[in-house]
LUMFINU-188005 format. One record per residue (C-alpha): residue number from 1; x, y, z negated. Coordinates in steps of 0.02 Angstrom, whole numbers, padded with zeros to 5 digits. Example, Ala and Ser with C-alpha at 12.3 -4.5 7.8 and 13.67 -1.06 7.14 Angstrom:
<zati nr="1" px="00615" py="-00225" pz="-00390"/>
<zati nr="2" px="00684" py="-00053" pz="-00357"/>
! end
This chain:
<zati nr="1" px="-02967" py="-03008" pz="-11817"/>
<zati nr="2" px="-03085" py="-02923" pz="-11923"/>
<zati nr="3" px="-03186" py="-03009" pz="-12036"/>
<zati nr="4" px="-03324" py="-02925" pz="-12141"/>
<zati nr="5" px="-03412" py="-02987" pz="-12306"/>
<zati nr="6" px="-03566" py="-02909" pz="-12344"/>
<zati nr="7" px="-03663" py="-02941" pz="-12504"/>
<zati nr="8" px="-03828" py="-02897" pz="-12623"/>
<zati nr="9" px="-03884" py="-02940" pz="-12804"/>
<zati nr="10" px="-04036" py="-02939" pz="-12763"/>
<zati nr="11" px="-04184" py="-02954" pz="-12607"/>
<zati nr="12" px="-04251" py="-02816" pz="-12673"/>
<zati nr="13" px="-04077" py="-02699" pz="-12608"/>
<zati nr="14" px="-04132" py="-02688" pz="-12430"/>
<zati nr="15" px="-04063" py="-02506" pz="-12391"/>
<zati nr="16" px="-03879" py="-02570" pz="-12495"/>
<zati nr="17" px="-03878" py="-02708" pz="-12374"/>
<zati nr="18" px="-03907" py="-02647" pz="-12217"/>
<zati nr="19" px="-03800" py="-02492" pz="-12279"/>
<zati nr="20" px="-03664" py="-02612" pz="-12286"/>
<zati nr="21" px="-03706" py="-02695" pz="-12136"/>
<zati nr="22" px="-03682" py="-02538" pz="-12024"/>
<zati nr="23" px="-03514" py="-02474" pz="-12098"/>
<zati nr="24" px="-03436" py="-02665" pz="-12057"/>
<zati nr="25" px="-03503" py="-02636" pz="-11887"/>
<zati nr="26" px="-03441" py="-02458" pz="-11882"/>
<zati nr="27" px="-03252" py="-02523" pz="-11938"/>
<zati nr="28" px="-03244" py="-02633" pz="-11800"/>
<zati nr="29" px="-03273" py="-02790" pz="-11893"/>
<zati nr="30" px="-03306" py="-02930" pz="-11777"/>
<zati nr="31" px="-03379" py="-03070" pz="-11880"/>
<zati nr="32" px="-03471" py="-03025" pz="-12035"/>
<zati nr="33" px="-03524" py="-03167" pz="-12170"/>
<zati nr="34" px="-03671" py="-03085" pz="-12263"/>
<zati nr="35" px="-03772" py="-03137" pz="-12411"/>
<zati nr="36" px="-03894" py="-03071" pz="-12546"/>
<zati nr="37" px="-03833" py="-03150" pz="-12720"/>
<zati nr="38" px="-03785" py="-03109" pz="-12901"/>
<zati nr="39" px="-03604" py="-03090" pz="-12923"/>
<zati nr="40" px="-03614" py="-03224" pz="-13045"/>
<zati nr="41" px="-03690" py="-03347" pz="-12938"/>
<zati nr="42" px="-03631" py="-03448" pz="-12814"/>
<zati nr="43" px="-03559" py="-03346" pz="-12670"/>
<zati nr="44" px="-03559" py="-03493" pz="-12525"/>
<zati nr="45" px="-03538" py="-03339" pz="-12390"/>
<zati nr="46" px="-03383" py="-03262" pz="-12476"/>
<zati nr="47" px="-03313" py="-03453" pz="-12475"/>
<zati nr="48" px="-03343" py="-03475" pz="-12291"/>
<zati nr="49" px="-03266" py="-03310" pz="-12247"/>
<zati nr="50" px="-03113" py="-03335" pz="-12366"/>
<zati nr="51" px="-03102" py="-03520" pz="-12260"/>
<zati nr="52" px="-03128" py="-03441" pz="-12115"/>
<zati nr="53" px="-02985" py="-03312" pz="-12110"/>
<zati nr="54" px="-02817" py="-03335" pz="-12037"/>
<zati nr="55" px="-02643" py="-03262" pz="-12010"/>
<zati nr="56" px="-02640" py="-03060" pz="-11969"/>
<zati nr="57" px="-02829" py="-03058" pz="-11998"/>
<zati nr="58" px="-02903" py="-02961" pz="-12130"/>
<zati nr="59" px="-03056" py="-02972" pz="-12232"/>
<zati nr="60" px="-03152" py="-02805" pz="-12240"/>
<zati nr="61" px="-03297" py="-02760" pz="-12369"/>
<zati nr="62" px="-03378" py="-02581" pz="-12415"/>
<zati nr="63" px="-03332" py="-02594" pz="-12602"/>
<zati nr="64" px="-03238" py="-02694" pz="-12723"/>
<zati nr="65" px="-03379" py="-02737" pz="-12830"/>
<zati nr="66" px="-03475" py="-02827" pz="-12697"/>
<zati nr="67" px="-03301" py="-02939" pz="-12691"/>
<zati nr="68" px="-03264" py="-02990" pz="-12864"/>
<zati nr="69" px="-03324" py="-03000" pz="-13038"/>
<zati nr="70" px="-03175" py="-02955" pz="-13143"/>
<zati nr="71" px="-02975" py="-02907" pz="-13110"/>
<zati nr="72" px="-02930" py="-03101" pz="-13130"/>
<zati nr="73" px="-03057" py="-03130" pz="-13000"/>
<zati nr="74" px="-03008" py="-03020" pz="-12883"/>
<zati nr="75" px="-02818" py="-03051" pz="-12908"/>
<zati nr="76" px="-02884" py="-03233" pz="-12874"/>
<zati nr="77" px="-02943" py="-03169" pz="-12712"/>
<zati nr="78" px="-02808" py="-03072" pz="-12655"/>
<zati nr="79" px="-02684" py="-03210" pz="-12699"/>
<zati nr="80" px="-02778" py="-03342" pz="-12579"/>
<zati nr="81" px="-02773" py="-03213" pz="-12452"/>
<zati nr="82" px="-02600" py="-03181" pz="-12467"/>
<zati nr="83" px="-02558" py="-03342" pz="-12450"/>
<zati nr="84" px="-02663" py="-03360" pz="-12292"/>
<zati nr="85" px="-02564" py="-03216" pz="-12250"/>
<zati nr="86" px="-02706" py="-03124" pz="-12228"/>
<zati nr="87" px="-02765" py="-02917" pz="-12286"/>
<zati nr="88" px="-02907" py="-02832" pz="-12367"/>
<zati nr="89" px="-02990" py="-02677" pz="-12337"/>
<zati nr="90" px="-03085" py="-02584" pz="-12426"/>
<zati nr="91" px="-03167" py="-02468" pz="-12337"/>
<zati nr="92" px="-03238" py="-02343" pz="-12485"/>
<zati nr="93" px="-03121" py="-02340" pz="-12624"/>
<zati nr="94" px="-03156" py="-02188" pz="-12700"/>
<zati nr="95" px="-03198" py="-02103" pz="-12547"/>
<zati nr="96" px="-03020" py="-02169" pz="-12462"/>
<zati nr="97" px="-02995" py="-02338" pz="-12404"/>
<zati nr="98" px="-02885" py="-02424" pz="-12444"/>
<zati nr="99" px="-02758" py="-02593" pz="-12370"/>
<zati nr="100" px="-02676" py="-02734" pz="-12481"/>
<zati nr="101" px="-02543" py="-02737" pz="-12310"/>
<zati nr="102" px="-02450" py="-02608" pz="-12404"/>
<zati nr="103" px="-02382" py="-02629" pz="-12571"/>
<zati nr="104" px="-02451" py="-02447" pz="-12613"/>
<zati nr="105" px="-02626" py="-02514" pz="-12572"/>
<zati nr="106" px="-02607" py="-02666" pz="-12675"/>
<zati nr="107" px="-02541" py="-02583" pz="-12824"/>
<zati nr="108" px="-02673" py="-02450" pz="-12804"/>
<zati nr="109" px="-02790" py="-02601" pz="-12796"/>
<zati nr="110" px="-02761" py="-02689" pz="-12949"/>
<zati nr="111" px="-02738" py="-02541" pz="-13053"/>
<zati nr="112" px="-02916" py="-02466" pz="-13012"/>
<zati nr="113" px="-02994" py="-02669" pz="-13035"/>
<zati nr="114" px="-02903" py="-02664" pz="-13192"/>
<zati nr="115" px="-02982" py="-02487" pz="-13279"/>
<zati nr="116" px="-03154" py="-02542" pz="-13188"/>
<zati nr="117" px="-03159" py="-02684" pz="-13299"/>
<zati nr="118" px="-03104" py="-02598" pz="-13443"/>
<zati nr="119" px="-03255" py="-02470" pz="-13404"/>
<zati nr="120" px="-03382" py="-02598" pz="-13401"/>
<zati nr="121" px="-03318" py="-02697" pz="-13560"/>
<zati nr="122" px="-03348" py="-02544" pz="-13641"/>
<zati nr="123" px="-03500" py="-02493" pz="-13583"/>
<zati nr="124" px="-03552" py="-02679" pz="-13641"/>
<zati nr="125" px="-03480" py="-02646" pz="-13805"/>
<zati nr="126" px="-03578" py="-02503" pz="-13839"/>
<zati nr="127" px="-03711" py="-02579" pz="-13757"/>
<zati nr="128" px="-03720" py="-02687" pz="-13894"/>
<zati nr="129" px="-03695" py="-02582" pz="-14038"/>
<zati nr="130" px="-03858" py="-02509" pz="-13995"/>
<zati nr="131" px="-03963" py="-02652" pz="-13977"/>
<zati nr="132" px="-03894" py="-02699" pz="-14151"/>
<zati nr="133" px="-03936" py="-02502" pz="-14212"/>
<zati nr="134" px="-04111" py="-02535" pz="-14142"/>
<zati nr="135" px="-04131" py="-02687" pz="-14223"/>
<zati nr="136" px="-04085" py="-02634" pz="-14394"/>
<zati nr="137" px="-04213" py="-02474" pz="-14360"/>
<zati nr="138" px="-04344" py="-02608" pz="-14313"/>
<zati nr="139" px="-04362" py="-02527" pz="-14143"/>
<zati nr="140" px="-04292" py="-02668" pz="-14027"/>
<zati nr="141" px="-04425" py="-02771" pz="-13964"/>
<zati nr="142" px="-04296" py="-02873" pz="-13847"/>
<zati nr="143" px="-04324" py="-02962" pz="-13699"/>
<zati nr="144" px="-04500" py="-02968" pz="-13637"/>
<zati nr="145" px="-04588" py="-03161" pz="-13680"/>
<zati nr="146" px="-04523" py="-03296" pz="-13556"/>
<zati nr="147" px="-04654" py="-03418" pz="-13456"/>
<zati nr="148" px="-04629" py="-03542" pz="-13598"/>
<zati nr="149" px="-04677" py="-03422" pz="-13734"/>
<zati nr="150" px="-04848" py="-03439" pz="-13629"/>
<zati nr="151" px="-04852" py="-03646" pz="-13616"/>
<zati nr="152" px="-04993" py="-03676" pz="-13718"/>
<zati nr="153" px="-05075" py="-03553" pz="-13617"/>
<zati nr="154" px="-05031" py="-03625" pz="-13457"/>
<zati nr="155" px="-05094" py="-03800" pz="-13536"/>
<zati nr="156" px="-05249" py="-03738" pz="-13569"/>
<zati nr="157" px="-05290" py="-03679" pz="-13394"/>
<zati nr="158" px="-05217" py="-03856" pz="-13323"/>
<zati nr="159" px="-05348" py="-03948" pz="-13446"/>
<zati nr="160" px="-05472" py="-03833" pz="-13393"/>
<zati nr="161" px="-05465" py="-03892" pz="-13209"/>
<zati nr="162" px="-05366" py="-03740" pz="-13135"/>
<zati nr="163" px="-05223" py="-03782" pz="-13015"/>
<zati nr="164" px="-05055" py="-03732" pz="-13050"/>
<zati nr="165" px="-05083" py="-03606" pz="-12891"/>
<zati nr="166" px="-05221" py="-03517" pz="-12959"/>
<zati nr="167" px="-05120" py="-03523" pz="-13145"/>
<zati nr="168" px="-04995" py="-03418" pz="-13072"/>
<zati nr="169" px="-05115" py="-03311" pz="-13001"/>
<zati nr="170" px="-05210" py="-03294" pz="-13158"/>
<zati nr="171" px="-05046" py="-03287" pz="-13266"/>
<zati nr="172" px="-04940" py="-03166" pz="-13133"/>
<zati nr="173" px="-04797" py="-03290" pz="-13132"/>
<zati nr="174" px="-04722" py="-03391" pz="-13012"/>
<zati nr="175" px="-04785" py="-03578" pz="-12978"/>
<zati nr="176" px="-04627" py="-03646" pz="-12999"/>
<zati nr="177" px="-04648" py="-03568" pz="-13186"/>
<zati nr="178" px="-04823" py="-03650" pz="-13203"/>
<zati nr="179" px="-04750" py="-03831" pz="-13159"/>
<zati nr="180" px="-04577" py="-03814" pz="-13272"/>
<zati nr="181" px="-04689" py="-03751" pz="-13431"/>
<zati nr="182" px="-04810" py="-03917" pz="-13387"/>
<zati nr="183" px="-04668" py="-04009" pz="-13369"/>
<zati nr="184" px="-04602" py="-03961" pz="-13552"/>
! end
């Protein structure tokens, strides 16, 4: 059996999602487990669909970075399929897809997770090296001010009678926001 795993950072990646959707459908994927979360949170769809497989299915997804986080993770991934005895397919790997039946694919695989993560760790590298350029130029003006930068502020719309509703309004934040900086 075919089983697909679709997934999204973000709400906001609509056109990604559905994208992803279709091709699943397209491959022939029978079940799909979909869901729209960071990579770094928790990925309760991927779970059920890694539970979910069995022996001679295989677990299909669009591309590798909607499946894993690093090269540990996905070798993490591939080893709990393997022992389920079960494949993955990617079905754009560089414009190929590409099979972890065959030891070609898996090699292929774990080479390419390997030199993505080295990519990003250096993008992240230099990605700091400029912040700390900018900040030694006194251009970096960091992170734009958090909810609780704005407590007192939020305070003094509460003692003023305004509802933590019509705070958010007022403020642009969410209502959730209002009640943690009260809260504080």
């Amino acid at each position: 059996m075919l089983v697909g795993y679709a997934r999204t950072s973000t709400a906001d990646q609509e056109a990604g999602f559905e994208a992803q959707l279709r091709d699943l459908g397209n491959a022939g994927v029978e079940k799909i487990y979909s869901e729209k979360v960071s990579s770094i949170g928790q990925r309760d769809e991927l779970t059920n669909a890694l539970d979910y497989v069995r022996d001679g299915d295989t677990l299909v997804i669009t591309k590798l970075d909607r499946l894993a986080r690093s090269t540990a993770d996905l070798l993490k991934v591939i080893d709990h399929l393997d022992q389920k005895k079960v494949g993955l397919r990617i079905l754009d790997f560089g414009g190929s897809a590409v099979d972890t039946k065959s030891p070609t694919g898996k090699l292929m695989l774990t080479m390419f997770a390997a030199m993505a993560q080295f990519e990003r760790e250096i993008m992240l590298e230099r990605q700091r090296e400029g912040i700390a350029k900018a900040k030694a130029e006194g251009k970096y003006k960091g992170r734009k001010p958090t909810v609780r930068n704005r407590a007192n502020e939020i305070r003094e719309l509460k003692e003023k009678g305004m509802a933590a509703t019509e705070i958010a309004k007022e403020l642009n934040v969410g209502r959730a926001s209002v009640y943690r900086a009260l809260a504080s």
